[in-house]
C-alpha positions as CSV (number, residue, x, y, z in Angstrom):
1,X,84.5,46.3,66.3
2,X,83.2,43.0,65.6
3,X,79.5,42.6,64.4
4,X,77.4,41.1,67.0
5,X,74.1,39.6,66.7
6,X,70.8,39.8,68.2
7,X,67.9,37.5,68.6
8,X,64.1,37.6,69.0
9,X,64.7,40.4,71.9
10,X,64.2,42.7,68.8
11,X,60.7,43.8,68.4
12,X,59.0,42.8,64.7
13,X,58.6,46.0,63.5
14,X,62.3,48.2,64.2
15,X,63.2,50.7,62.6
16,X,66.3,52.3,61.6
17,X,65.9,55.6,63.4
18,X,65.6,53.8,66.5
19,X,68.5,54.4,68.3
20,X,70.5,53.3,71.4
21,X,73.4,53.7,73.8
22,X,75.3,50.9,74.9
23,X,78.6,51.2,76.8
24,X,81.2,48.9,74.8
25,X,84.6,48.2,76.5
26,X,84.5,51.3,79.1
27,X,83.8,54.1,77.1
28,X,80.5,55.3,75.9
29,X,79.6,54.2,72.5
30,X,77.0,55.2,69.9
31,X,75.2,52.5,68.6
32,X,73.0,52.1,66.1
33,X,71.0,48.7,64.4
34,X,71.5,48.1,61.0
35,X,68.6,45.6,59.9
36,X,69.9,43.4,57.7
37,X,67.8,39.3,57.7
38,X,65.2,37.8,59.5
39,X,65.7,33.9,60.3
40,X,64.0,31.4,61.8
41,X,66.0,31.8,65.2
42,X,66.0,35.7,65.0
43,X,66.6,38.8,63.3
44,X,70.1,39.5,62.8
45,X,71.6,42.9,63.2
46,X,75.5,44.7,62.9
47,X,76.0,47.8,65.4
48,X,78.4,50.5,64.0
49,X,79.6,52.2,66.8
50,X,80.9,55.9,67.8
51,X,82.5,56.8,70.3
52,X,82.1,59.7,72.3
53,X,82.9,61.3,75.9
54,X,81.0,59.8,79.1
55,X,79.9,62.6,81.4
56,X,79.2,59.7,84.3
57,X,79.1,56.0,84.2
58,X,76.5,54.3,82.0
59,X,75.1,57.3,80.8
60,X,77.4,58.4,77.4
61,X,76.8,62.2,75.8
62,X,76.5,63.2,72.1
63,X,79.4,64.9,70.8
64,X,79.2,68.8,70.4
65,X,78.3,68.7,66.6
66,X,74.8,67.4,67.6
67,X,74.8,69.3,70.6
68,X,71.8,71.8,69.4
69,X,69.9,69.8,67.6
70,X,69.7,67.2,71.2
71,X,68.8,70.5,72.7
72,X,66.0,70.8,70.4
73,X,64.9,67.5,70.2
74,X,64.7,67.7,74.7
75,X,62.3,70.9,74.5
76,X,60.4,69.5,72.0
77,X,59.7,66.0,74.2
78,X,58.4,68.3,76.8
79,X,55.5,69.4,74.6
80,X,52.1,68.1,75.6
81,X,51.4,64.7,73.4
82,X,55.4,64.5,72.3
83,X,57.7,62.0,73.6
84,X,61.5,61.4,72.8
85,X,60.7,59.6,70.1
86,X,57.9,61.4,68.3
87,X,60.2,64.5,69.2
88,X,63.3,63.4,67.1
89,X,60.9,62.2,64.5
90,X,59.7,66.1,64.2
91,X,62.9,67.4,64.4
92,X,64.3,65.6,61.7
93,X,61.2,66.1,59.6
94,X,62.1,70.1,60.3
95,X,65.4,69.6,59.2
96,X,64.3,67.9,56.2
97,X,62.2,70.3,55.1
98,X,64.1,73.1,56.4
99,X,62.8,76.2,53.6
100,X,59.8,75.1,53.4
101,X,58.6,74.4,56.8
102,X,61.7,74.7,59.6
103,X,62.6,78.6,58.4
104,X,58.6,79.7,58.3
105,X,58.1,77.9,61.6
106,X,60.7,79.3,63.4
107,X,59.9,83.0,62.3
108,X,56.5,82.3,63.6
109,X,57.6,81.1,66.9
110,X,59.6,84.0,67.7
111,X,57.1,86.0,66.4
112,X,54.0,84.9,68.8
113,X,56.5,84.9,71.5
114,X,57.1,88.3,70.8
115,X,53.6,89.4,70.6
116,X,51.3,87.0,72.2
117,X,49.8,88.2,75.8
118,X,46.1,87.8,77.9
119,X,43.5,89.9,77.1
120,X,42.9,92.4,79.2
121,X,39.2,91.7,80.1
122,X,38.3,88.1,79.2
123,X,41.4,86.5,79.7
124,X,42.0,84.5,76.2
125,X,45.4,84.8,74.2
126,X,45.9,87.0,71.0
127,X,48.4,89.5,70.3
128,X,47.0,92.5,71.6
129,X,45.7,93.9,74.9
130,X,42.1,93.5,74.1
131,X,40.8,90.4,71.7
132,X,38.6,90.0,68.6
133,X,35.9,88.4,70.5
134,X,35.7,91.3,73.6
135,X,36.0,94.4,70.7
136,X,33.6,92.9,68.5
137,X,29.9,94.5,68.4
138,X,28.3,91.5,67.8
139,X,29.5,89.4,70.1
140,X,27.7,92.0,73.2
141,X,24.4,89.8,73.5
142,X,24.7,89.9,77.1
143,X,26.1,86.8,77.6
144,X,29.5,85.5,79.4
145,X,30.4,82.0,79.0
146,X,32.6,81.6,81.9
147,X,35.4,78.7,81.1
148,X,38.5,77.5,83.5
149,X,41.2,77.2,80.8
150,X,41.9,79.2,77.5
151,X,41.9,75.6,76.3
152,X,38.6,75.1,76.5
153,X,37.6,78.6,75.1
154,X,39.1,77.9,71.7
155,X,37.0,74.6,71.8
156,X,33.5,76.2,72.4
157,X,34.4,78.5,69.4
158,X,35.5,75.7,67.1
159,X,32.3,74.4,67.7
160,X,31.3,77.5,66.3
161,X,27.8,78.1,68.4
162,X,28.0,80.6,71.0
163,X,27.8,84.0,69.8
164,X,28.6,85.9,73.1
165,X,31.7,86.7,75.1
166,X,34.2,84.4,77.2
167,X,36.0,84.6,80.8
168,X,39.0,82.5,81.2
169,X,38.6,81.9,85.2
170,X,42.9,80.3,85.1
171,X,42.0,77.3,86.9
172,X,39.6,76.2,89.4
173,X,39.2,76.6,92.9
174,X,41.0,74.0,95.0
175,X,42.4,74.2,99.3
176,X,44.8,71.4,98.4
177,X,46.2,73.9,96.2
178,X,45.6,77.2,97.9
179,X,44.1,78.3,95.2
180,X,41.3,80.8,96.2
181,X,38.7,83.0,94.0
182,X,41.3,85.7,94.6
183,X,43.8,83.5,92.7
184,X,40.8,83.2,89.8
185,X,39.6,86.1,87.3
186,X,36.4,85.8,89.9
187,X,36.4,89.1,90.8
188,X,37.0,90.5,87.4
189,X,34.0,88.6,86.5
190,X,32.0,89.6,88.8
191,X,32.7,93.6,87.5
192,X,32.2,92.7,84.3
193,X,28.9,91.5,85.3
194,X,27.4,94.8,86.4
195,X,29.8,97.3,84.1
196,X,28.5,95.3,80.6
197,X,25.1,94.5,81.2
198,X,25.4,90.8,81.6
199,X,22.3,89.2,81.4
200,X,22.8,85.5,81.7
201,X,26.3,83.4,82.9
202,X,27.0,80.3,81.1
203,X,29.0,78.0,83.4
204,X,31.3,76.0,81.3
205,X,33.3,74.0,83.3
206,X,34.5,70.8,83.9
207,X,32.8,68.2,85.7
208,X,35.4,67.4,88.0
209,X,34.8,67.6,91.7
210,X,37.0,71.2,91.5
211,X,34.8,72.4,88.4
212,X,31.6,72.2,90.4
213,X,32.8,73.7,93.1
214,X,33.8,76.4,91.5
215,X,30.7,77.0,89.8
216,X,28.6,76.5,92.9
217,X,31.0,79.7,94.5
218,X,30.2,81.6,91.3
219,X,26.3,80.9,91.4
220,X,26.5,82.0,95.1
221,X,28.1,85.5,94.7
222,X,25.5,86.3,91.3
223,X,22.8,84.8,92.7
224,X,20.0,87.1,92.5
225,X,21.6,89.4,89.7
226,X,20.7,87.6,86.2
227,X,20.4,84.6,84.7
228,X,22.8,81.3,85.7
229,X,23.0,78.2,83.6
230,X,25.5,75.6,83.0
231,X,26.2,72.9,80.3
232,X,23.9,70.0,80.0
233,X,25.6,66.4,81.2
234,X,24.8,62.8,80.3
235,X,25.0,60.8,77.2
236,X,27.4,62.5,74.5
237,X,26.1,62.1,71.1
238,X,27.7,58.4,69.4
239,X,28.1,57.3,72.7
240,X,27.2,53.9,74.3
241,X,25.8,52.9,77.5
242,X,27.7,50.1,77.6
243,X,31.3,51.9,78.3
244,X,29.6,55.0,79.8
245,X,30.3,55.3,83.9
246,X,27.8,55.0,86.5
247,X,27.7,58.8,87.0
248,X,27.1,60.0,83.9
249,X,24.0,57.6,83.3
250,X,22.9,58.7,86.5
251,X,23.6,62.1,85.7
252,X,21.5,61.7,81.7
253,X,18.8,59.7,83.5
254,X,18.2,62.8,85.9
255,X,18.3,65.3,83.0
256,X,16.0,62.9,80.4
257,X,13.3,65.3,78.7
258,X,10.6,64.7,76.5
259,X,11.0,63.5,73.2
């Protein structure tokens, strides 16, 4: 195959890695670009080409000895924050490092996916039926921080403040959705309160239109039976007022205290 230049389509940064399929004389063909000057008119660039089957027109397919590690590379791009391209970037990282990171990594995978489940009575994930946080003594102050995601549990305790328990609600309440409190953990919660002693709900949600709803349901069926609060809202600390929405300055200038 003859090499074959490019001009200033190229972006000014391109790295080798980058790769691309390009259907050369009616078969499908692997092509990758070899950097090799820059000019005044262009970069310049030879394509060494593979050929391989085509499954359907335009759209060629790796051949079978990079059949897994495609596979893996797919999964991977399905991860939150991952794309195609950061994906292969991992995998080939891995397979770099293969005893020192790929091996240990893999063995841990199939080892939380062996042993990982809910707890039983707040909802967050460890590897046994009831977690740290619900068996420990010291965490029974009498206090439930109620939270819609597992998520956003682990970030209240990197913060490393709140010395009482969790409940993991699963989502918020929402009719588009069908989901109802009997789709929640609301009723679990709701026996918690009166079989630990629950003295005061800490209603950690989000402040999304579904969030408040749900925590306006929840206030109404404990209403009477101990102490409700929620999270303060407004100005988050290093922020400016300048790029901060019209609700939330609203929402600070309502909740302004005395200095």
């Amino acid at each position: 195959m003859a090499a074959e230049s490019f001009g200033q389509g190229l972006p000014l940064e391109f790295s080798i890695e980058d790769r691309c399929y390009w259907p050369y004389a009616g078969i499908g063909t692997q092509t990758t670009l070899v950097f090799l000057a820059k000019t005044g008119s262009g970069r310049h660039c030879k394509t060494k080409a593979t050929a391989c089957k085509r499954t359907t027109p335009g759209r060629p397919v790796q051949m079978s000895s990079t059949e897994d590690i495609d596979t893996l590379i797919e999964m991977m791009a399905k991860l939150p924050g991952l794309g195609p391209r950061s994906a292969r970037r991992a995998v080939l990282h891995l397979i770099r490092k293969r005893a020192l990171l790929f091996t240990p990594l893999a063995d841990m995978m199939q080892t939380v996916a062996e042993t990982a489940q809910e707890c039983l009575n707040c909802g967050n994930i460890g590897t046994t039926d009831i977690c740290d946080i619900c068996t420990s003594n010291e965490r029974a102050n009498g206090e439930i921080c109620v939270v819609e995601d597992v998520a956003d549990l682990w970030a209240m305790e990197r913060a490393n403040v709140f010395k009482g328990r969790y409940h993991v609600l699963g989502g918020t309440l929402s009719a588009l959705d069908a989901i109802g409190p009997d789709e929640l953990s609301i009723p679990r919660l709701i026996h918690r309160v009166k079989s630990e002693g629950i003295t005061e709900i800490i209603l950690a949600l989000n402040a999304t239109i579904e969030g408040q709803t749900t925590a306006h349901y929840i206030a109404d069926q404990l209403e009477g039976q101990l102490r409700l609060t929620t999270l303060a809202q407004g100005v988050p600390i290093g922020g400016e007022l300048d790029y901060l929405d019209d609700g939330t300055i609203t929402t600070a200038l309502n909740a302004r205290k005395e200095i």
